[in-house]
C-alpha positions in Angstrom: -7.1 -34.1 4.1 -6.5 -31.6 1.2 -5.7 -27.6 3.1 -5.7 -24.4 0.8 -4.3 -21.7 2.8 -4.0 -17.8 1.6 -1.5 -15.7 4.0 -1.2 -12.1 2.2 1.9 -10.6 3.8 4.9 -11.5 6.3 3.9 -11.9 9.5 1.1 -14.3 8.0 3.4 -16.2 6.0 5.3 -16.7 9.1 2.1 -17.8 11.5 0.9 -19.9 8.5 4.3 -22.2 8.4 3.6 -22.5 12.0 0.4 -23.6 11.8 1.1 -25.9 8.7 3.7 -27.8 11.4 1.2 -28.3 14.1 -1.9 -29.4 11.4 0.7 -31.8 10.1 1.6 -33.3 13.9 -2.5 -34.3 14.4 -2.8 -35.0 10.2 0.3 -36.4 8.7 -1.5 -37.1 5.7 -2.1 -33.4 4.8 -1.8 -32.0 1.6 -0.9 -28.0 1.9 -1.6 -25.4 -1.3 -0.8 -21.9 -0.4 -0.6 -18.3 -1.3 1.9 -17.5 1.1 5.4 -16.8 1.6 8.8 -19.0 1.6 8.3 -20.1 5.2 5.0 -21.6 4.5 6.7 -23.2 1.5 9.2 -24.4 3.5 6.7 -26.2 5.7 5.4 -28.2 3.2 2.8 -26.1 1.0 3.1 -26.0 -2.4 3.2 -22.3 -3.2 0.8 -20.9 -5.9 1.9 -17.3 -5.0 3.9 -15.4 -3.1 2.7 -12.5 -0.9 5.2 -9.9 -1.9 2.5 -9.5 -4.9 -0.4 -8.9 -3.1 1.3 -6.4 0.0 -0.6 -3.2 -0.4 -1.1 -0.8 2.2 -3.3 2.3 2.9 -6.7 2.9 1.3 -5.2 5.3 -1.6 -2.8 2.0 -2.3 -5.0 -0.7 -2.1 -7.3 1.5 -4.8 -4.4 2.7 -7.5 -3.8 -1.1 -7.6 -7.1 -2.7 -8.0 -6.9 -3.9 -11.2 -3.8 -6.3 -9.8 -5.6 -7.3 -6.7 -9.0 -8.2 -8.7 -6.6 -10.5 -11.2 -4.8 -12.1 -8.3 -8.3 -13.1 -6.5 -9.9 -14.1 -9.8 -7.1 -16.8 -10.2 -6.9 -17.7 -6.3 -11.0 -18.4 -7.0 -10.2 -20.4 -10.0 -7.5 -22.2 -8.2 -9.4 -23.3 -5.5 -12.6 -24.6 -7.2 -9.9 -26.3 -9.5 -7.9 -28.2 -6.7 -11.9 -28.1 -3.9 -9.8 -28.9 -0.3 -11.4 -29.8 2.7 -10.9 -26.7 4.1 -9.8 -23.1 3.0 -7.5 -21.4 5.9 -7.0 -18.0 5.9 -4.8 -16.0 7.8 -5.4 -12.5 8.6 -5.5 -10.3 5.3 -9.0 -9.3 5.6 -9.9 -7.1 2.1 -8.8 -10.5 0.5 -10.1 -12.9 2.9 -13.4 -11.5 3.5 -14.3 -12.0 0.0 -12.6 -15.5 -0.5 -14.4 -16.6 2.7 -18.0 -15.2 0.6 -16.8 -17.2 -2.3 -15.7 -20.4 -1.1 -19.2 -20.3 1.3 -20.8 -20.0 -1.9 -19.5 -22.7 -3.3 -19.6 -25.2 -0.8 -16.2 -25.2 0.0 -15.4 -25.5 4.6 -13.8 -21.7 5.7 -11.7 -21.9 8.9 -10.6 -18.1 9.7 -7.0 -18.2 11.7 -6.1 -14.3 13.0 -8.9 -12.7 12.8 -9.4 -9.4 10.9 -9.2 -6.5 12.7 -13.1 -5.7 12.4 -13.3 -4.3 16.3 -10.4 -1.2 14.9 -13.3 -0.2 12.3 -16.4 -0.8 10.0 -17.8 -3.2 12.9 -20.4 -4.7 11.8 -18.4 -6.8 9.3 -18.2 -8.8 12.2 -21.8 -10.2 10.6 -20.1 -11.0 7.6 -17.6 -13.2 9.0 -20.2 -15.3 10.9 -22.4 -15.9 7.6 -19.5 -16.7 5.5 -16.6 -18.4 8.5 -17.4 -21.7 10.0 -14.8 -21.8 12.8 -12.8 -18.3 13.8 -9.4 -18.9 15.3 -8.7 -15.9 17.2 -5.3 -14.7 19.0 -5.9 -12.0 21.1 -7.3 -11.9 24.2 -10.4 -8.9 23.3 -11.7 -10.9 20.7 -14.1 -13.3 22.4 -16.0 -10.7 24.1 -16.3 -8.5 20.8 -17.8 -11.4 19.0 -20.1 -12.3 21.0 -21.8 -9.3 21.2 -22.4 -10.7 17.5 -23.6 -14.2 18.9 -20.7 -15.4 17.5 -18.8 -17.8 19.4 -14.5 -18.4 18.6 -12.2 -20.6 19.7 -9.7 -18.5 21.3 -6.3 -20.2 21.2 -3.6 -17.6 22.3 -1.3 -15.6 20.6 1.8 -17.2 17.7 4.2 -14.6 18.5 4.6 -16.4 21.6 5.5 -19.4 19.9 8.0 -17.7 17.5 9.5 -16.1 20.6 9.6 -19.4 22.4 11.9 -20.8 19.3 14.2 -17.8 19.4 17.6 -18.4 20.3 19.9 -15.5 20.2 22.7 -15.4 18.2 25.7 -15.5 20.0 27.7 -13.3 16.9 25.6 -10.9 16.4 27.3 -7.7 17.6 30.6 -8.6 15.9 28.9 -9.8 12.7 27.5 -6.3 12.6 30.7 -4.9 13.8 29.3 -3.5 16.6 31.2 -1.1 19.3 30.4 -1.3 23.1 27.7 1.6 22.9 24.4 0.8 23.4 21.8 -0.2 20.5 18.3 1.0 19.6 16.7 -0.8 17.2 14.7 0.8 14.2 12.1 -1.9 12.3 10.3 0.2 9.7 8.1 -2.2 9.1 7.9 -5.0 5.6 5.6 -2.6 3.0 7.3 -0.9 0.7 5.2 1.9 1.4 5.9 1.7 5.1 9.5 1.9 4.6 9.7 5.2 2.5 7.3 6.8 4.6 8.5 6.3 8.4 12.3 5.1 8.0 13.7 8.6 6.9 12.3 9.9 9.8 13.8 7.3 11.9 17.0 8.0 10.5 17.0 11.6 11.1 16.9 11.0 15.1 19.3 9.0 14.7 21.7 11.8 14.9 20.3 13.2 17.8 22.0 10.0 19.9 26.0 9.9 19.2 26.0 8.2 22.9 24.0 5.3 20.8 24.4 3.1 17.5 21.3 2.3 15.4 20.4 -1.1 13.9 18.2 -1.0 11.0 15.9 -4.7 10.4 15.1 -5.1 7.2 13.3 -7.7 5.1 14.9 -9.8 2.2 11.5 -9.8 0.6 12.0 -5.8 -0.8 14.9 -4.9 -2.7 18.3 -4.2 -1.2 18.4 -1.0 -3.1 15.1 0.3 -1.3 17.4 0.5 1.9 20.6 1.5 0.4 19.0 4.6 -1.2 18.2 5.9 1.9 20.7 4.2 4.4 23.5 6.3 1.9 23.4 9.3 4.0 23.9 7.0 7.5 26.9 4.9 6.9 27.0 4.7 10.8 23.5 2.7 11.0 24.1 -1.1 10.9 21.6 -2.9 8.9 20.8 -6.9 8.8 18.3 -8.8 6.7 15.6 -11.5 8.7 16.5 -10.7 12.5 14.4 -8.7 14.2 14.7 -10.4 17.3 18.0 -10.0 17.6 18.3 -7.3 17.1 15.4 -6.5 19.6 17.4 -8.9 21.9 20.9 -6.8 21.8 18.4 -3.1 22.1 18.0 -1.0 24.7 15.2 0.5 23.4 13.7 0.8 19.5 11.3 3.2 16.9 9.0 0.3 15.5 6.5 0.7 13.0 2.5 0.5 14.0 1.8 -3.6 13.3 2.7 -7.3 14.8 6.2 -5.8 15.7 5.1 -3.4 18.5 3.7 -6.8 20.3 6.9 -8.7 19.4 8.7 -5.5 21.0 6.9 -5.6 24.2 7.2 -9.1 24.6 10.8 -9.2 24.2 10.8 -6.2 26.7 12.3 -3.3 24.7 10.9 0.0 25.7 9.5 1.5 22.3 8.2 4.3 20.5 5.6 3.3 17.9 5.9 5.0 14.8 3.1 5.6 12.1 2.8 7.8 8.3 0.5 7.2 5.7 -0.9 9.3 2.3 -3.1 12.2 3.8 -5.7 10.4 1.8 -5.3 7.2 3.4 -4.8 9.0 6.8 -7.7 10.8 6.3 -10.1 7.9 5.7 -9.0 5.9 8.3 -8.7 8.9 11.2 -12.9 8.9 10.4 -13.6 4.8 10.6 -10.9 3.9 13.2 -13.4 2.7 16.0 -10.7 2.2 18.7 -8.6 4.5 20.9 -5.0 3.1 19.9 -3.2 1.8 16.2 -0.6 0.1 18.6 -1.8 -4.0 19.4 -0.2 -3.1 23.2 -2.4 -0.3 24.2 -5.3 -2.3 23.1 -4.3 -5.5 24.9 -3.3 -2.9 27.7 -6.6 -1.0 27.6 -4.3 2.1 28.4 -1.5 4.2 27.1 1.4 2.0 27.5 3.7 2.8 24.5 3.6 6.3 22.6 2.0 6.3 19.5 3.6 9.5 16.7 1.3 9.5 14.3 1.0 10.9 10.8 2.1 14.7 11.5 3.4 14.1 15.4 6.2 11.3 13.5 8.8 14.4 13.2 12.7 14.3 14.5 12.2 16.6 17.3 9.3 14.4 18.6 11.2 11.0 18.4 14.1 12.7 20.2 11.9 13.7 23.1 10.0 10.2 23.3 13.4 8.0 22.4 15.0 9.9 25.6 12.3 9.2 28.1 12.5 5.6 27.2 16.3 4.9 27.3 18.1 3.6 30.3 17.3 6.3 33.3 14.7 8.4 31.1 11.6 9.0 33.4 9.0 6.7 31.2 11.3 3.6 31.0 10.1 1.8 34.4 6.2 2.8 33.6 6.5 1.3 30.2 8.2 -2.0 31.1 5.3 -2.2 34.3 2.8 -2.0 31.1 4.3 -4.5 29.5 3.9 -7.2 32.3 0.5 -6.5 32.4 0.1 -7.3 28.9 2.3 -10.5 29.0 -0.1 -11.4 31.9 -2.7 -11.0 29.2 -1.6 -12.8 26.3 -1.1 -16.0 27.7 1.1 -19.4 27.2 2.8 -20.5 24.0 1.2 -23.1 22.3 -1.7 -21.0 19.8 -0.3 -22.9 16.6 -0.6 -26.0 18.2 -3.6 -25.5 19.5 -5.6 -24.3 16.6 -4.2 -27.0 14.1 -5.4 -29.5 16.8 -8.8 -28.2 16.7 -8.8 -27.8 13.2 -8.0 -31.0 12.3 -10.2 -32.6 14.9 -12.9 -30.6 13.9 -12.4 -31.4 10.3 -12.7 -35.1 11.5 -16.0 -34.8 13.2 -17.7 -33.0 10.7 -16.3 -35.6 8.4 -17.6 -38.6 10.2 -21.0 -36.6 10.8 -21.7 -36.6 7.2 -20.4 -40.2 6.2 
C-alpha cells in the first residue's frame, strides 16, 4: 500500500521514521512519500520536503510568513492528489494538518492522525473538526482518550514514542572526553530546535550559567539550524561545551538541565534529570496565547502529572536571577530535587510501555486491510 506522510518539525520527523519501521514490519510492500525530515528519509520515504521550511513558531511568526506556508500547502495539496495513497499520515503539526486532513476528506483520500494536536491546551472545540475530517486518531498521551470522548470520539490510544526512542538509546561511552569534559558536574541546557526558540530563551540560559563555577554547561544543539546561529551567541561562553544531535546524552551525563517548553521536558523527565522548564515568545504571540491557553501548565509533565511537578519560567519570570534560584533547588542536595524526581515516577507510571510505534503501524496497516477487503 501507497503512505503519504507530512511531519512539520523534529520531533515529528523523528516519531515518523519510527513509525515508517514498524508500518514496514506488518507491510513490507509499502511505498512511503513524505514531507518530513532526514530520519524519515532514511527510513525509506522518499522526501518531497524537508521540515526545516515549514518550522514556524508563535502566532506573530506563523502570520509574518503566511505567504510561505500557503505556497508550501498548495504544492503538498497538488502533490498528493498527483501521487492519491491509501492513506495520508500526519504527525502532529496541527495549523498544517488540520487543513490537509479537511482537504484530503474532501477529496476522497483515507486520513490516519498519528500525535494528536494539542486541541485540549486551547480552541477546544477543534476537537469536532478532527472527527469530521480524521478517520482513525493515534493518540500518545495518556489524557487524550477521556478528552475525546467527551466529543464522542473514540482513539486508539497506543502509548507514548519517546519511550521507544529511549528504549534504543545507548550512551556513549566517549562522551565526556569527546567534549573535553573536567570531573565537575554537568547541567544540560536544550534551547529547543526553532530558530526563534533559540534567540529567545538560550541567552538567558547562558547568563545563569555564570552563576554556577562549581558546574560546566553543555549546550544541545541541532544540525538542522546553522552553526553560526550558536556561535554568535556561544562567543561570550567559551567555557559552555556544545554538541550537535545528542540530547540524551547529554541528559544522560546531567545532573540537572534548563529545557525549553516542548517534547524535551518529557524526554527530561523520563531520563530522570531534575529540570527547570524554560519558555519566551513575541509579547504578541504571548499575549494571544496567555487568553486561549485552556490548560493550567505549557510543560507535557505537569499535565501528565496533573500537578506542579517541574517549574515553569515563563515569558517575563525567564530572567537570570530566577533560573539561579530554581537551578539551585534542583541540583544535588537543593530542597526540590527529591519532590521532583517522586513526580516523575508518577508520570513514568503514567505513560506506559515502549512499544507506541509498533503498535500504531500494526493497527494501521491492519486497519488499512480491512477497510480494503470491506470494499472489494
Amino acid at each position: 500500500m501507497n503512505y503519504y506522510l507530512i511531519a512539520g518539525e523534529r520531533s515529528g520527523d523523528l516519531h515518523g521514521a519510527n513509525l515508517i519501521r514498524a508500518i514496514r514490519q506488518y507491510d513490507p510492500e509499502a511505498q512511503c512519500r513524505a514531507y518530513g525530515g532526514e530520519q524519515m528519509e532514511q527510513a525509506g520515504a522518499v522526501l518531497v520536503r524537508h521540515y526545516r521550511e515549514m518550522a514556524f513558531m508563535g502566532f506573530l511568526e506563523v502570520v509574518k510568513n503566511l505567504g510561505t506556508i500557503r505556497r508550501i500547502m498548495r504544492e503538498c495539496q497538488a502533490d498528493l492528489l498527483a501521487n492519491r495513497p491509501d492513506v495520508l499520515i500526519l504527525i502532529d503539526y496541527a495549523g498544517f494538518n488540520l487543513r490537509m486532513a479537511r482537504f484530503a476528506k474532501q477529496h476522497g483520500i483515507r486520513v490516519f492522525y498519528y500525535i494528536s494536536p494539542k486541541v485540549w491546551a486551547w480552541n477546544q472545540r477543534r476537537a469536532l473538526k478532527i472527527k469530521a475530517n480524521v478517520d482513525q486518531l493515534f493518540t500518545i498521551l495518556p489524557f487524550e482518550t477521556e478528552f475525546f470522548a467527551r466529543y464522542d470520539y473514540a482513539v486508539h490510544y497506543v502509548g507514548n514514542p519517546l519511550l521507544d526512542a529511549l528504549a534504543a538509546f545507548s550512551p556513549n561511552p566517549a562522551f565526556r572526553s569527546k567534549l573535553q569534559l573536567d570531573d565537575r558536574p554537568v547541567v544540560a541546557l536544550l534551547p529547543g530546535s526553532r530558530r526563534q526558540e533559540i534567540t529567545s530563551i538560550l541567552p538567558v540560559m547562558l547568563e545563569a550559567s555564570n552563576c554556577f563555577p562549581a558546574y560546566q554547561f553543555v549546550v544541545g544543539t541541532v544540525s538542522n539550524l546553522p552553526s553560526a546561529l550558536y556561535d554568535r551567541m556561544l562567543a561570550a561562553y567559551p567555557a559552555v561545551k556544545r554538541v550537535d544531535d545528542a540530547a540524551y546524552d547529554v541528559l544522560h551525563n546531567a545532573e540537572a538541565a534548563l529545557v525549553t517548553s516542548g517534547t524535551a521536558t518529557l524526554e527530561t523527565a523520563l531520563l530522570n534529570v531534575p529540570q527547570v522548564v524554560c519558555y519566551k515568545t513575541t509579547g504578541i504571540s504571548y499575549a494571544i496565547a496567555k487568553r486561549l491557553i485552556a490548560v493550567p501548565f505549557i510543560s507535557l509533565v505537569n499535565l501528565i502529572a496533573n500537578r506542579n511537578v517541574v517549574t515553569e519560567l515563563i515569558q517575563n519570570e525567564l530572567t537570570t536571577e530566577r533560573i539561579e534560584a530554581e537551578l539551585n533547588a534542583i541540583l544535588p542536595n537543593g530542597a526540590r530535587r527529591a519532590e521532583q524526581l517522586d513526580g516523575y515516577a508518577d508520570v513514568r507510571r503514567k505513560m506506559g510501555e515502549a512499544g507506541a510505534s509498533e503498535r500504531a503501524g500494526k493497527q494501521m496497516v491492519e486497519l488499512l486491510i480491512e477497510e480494503t477487503q470491506k470494499k472489494a
